[in-house]
Phi, psi and omega in degrees: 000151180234117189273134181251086162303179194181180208293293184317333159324304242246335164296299195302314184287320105010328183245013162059032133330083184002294212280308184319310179309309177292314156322249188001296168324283160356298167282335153347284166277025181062012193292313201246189182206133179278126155235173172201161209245123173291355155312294176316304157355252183329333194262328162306309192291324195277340173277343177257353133336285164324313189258039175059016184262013206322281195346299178321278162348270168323317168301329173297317193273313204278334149296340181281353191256327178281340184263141200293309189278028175218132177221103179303136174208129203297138142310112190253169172333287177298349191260354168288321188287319173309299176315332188263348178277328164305326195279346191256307175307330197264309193080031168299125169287153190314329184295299186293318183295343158305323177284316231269292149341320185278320213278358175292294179312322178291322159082045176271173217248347184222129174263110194242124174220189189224319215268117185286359192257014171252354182262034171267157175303323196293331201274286164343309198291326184247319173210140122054089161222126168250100179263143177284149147263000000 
């Protein structure tokens, strides 16, 4: 299965959240496949900044760049135009609909998120959303 995670996946997992672990694992062990958004990235570096862990952090994306089966993926042309038509039909903020556009683009099969404005029927319609508690 190919998963599109986003920045709470990645807090849950950090908070050592059953289902969050068990996802990892999952990719860990070649069962699944990651995608993630440099977006997510970016939004992960700025929250654990904050709680002084950047180091933590950093070390986490430089093992996710060594495993063959996650793949950080940069915002491309297309996935910017496709993000503005979700952020305006959708009503998304511009971050999620650029992540919401990747994992689309990526052709994943599920969406694990934390963010509840990924949990409307229009999102739901097209792909997937498994939200953490």
């Amino acid at each position: 299965m190919v998963i599109g995670a986003d920045t709470g996946f990645f807090l849950k997992r950090g908070e050592r959240q059953a289902r969050a672990l068990e996802i990892w694992s999952s990719i860990l062990s070649g069962e699944d496949f990651l995608v993630v958004s440099v977006l997510t990235v970016a939004e992960f570096y700025a929250h654990q900044i904050q709680r002084a862990k950047l180091a933590a952090a950093e070390e986490l994306i430089s093992q996710m760049q060594r495993v063959a089966n996650i793949s950080i993926v940069p915002v491309s042309l297309e996935i910017a135009a496709a993000s503005a038509r979700y952020r305006r039909g959708m009503n998304l903020p511009t971050v999620d609909a650029v992540i919401f556009a990747t994992f689309l683009s990526m052709g994943c099969d599920v969406l694990v998120t934390t963010d509840s404005v990924f949990n409307q029927e229009s999102v739901q319609n097209l792909i997937p959303v498994e939200l953490l508690a």
